[in-house]
C-alpha positions in Angstrom: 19.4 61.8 24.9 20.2 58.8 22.4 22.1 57.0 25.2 18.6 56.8 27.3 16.5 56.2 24.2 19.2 53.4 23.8 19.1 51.9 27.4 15.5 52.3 27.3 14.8 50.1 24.0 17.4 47.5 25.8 15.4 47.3 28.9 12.2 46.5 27.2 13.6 44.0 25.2 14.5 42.1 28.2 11.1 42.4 29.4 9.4 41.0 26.6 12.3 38.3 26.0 11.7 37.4 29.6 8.4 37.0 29.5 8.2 34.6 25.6 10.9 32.7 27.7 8.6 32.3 30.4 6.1 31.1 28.9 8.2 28.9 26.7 7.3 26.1 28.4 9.1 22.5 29.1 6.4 19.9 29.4 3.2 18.8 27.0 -0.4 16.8 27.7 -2.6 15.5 25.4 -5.0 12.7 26.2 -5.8 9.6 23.6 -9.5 11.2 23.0 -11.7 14.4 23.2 -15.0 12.7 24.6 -15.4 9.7 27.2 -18.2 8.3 28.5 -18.8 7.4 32.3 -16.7 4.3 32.9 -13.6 4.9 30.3 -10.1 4.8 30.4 -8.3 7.8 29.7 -4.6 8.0 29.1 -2.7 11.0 29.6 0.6 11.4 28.0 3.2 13.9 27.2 6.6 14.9 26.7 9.2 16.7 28.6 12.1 18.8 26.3 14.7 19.4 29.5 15.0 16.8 32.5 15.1 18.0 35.4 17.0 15.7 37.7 14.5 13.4 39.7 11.7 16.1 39.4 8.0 14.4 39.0 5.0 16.0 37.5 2.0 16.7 39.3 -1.6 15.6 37.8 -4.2 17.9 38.9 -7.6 17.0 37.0 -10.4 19.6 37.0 -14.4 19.5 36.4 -15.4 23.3 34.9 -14.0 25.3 33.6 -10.8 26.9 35.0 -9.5 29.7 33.3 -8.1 33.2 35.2 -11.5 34.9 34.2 -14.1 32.3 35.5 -12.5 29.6 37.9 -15.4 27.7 38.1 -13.9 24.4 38.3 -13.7 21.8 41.3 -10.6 19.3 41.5 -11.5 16.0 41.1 -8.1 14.1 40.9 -4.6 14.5 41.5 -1.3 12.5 40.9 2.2 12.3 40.9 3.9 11.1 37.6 7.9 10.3 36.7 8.9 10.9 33.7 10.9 8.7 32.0 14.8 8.7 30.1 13.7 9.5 26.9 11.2 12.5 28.2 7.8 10.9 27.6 5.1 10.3 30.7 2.0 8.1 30.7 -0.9 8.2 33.3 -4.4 6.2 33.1 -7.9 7.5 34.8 -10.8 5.8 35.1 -13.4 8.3 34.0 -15.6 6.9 37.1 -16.5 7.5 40.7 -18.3 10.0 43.2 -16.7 13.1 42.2 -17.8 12.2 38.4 -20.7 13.5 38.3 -21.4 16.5 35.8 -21.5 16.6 32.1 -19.3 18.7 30.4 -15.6 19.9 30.1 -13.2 19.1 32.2 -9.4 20.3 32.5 -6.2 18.2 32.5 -3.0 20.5 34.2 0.6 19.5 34.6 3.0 21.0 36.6 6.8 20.4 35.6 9.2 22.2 37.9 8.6 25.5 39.4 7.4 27.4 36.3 6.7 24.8 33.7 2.8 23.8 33.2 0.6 22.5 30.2 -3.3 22.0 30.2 -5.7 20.5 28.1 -9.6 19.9 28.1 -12.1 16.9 26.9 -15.9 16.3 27.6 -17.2 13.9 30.1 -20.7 12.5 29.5 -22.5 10.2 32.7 -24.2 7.2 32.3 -27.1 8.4 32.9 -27.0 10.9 29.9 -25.5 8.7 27.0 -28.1 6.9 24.5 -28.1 3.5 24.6 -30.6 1.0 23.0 -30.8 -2.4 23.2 -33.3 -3.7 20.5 -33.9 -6.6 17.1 -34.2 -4.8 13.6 -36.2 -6.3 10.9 -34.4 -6.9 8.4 -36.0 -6.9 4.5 -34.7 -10.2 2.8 -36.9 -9.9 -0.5 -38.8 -13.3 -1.4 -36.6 -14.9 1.8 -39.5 -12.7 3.8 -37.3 -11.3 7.0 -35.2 -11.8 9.9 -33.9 -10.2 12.5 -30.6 -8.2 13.8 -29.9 -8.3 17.6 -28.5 -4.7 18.4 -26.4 -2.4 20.8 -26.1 1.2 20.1 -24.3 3.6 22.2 -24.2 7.5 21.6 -26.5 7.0 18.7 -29.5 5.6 17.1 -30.2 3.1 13.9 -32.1 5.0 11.2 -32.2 1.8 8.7 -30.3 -0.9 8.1 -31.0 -2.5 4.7 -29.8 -5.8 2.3 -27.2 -4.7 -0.6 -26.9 -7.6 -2.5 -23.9 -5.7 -4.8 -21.2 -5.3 -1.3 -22.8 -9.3 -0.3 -23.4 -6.6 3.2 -25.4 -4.5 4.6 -26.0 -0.7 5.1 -26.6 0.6 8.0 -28.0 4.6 8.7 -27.5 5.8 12.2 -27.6 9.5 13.8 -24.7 9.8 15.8 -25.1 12.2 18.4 -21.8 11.3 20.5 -19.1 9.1 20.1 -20.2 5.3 20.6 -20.3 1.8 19.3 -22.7 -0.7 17.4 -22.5 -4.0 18.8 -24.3 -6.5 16.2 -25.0 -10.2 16.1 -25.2 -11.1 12.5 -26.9 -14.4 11.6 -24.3 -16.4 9.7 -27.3 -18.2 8.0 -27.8 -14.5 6.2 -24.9 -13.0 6.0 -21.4 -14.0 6.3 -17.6 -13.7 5.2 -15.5 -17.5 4.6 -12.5 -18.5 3.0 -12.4 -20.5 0.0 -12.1 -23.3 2.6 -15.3 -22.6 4.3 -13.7 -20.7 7.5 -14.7 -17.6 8.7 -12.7 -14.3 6.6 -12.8 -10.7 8.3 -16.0 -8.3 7.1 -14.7 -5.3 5.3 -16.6 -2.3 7.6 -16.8 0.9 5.7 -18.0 4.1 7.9 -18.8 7.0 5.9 -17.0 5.2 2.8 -14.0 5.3 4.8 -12.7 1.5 6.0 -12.4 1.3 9.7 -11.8 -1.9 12.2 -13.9 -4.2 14.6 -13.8 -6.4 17.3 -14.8 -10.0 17.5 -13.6 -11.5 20.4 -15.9 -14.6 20.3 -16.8 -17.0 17.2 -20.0 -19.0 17.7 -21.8 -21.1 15.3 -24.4 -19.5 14.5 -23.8 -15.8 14.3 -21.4 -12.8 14.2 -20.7 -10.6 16.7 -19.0 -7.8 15.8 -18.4 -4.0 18.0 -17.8 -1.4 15.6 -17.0 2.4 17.0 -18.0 5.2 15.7 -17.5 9.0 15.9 -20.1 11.9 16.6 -21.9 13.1 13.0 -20.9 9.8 10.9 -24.0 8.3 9.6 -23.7 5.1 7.2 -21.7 1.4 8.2 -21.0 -0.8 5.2 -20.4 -4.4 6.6 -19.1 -6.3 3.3 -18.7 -10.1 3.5 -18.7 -12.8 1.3 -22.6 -14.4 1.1 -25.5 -12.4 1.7 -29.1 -14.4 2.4 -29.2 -17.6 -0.3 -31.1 -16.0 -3.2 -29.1 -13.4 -4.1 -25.9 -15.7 -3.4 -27.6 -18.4 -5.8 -27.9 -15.2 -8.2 -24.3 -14.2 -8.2 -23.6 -18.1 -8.9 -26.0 -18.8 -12.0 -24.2 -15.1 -13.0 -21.0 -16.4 -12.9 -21.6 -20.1 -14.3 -23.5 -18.0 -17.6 -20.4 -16.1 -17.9 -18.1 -19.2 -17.9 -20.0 -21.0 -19.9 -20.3 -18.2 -22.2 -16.2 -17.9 -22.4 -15.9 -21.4 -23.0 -18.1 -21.2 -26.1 -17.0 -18.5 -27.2 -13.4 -20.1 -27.0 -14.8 -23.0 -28.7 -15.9 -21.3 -31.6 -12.5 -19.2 -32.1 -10.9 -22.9 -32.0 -13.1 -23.9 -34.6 -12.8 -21.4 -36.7 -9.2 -21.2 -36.9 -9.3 -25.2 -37.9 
């Protein structure tokens, strides 16, 4: 009687070993973002733990969902990938064509082997569904009256974007309702960020009080064009130069030439005294 209850217990335990083992599998896929937008690039990477001589991995890209209960999914891609020495595997998509066409998830699987397989999912938005505007703000410069802010925003809108003569910047409110990007011209005659020496220094771009980076691929003389990217729910840009619109820059200075000549005095006096 113990002997079966013995042999039983073993049996099981292979079972169950079996199957953890099973599912213990060799290969991983992650791609470089959760969202894209019609037109993106999408990289694909991963790591396999055991080589398995020449053996490539096959792509297979999904639109749906395609779990075991629903399978409502329709292939839209598929690819063969080596792996390389060290394990790791890249692959690029273009997150356009006819087969792109729906909004919503789609599923990333990868194949390694005869057992081995990884998926993961991100969201596809068309062309045709994300935000974009295209427009000049008016801009608030006090007694300097106004000017303007040539635009792009992608996956959001501009609430307000106001002077803060404390950063030398300006704040921007947006509603982000997807991942996107703010391209803005900024007139160097209002707002700016040089070097002691007069050429052009980097902004310091805050997003949500957190600093971030930009692009500026072209210099011209007469404004700034800088791409910042943003993520879905962040809602205030800080762009921080050096020189914001001439009065409040001819403020800081008279602030600052009071201040020295206050030191100096004040130095003056404490030399005078001690004589």
């Amino acid at each position: 009687m113990h002997i079966q209850i013995f042999f039983t217990l073993m049996i099981l335990t292979i079972i169950v070993s079996g199957t953890a083992f099973a599912e213990d599998s060799l290969i991983s896929v992650q791609t470089d973002d959760n969202d894209y937008d019609e037109g993106d690039t999408i990289l694909i990477s991963g790591e396999i733990s055991t080589i398995i001589g020449d053996t490539q991995i096959t792509m297979q890209l999904f639109e749906g969902d395609c779990s075991e209960f629903t399978n409502a999914c329709n292939l839209i891609d598929i690819a063969q990938i080596e792996v390389s020495r060290d394990g790791n595997y890249f692959h690029t998509l273009i997150a356009q064509g006819p087969l792109w066409k729906t909004s919503g998830d789609y599923t990333i699987k990868v194949v390694y082997g005869s057992a081995n397989a990884a998926e993961t999912q991100f969201t596809f938005i068309p062309k045709s569904q994300v935000l974009e505007t295209i427009d000049n703000f008016e801009v608030n410069a006090g007694d300097s009256g106004t000017f303007d802010v040539k635009y792009v925003i992608k996956g959001g809108i501009i609430k307000d974007l106001v002077i803060d003569p404390d950063i030398f910047g300006l704040v921007i409110t947006i509603e982000s309702q997807h991942d996107g990007k703010l391209v803005l011209d900024l007139p160097r005659k209002y707002i700016d960020a040089e070097k002691q020496d007069g050429k052009d220094d980097i902004f310091i771009v805050l997003i949500d009080n957190v600093q971030t980076t930009y692009q500026e691929p072209t210099l011209y003389s007469d404004i700034r064009t800088i791409t910042i990217e943003f993520e879905e729910g962040d809602s205030e840009i800080q762009i921080i130069g050096t020189y914001v619109i001439p009065e409040f820059g001819t403020i800081a200075m008279i602030v600052l030439t009071i201040g020295i000549i206050t030191s100096i005095l004040f130095t003056r006096n404490k030399f005078q005294i001690k004589i």
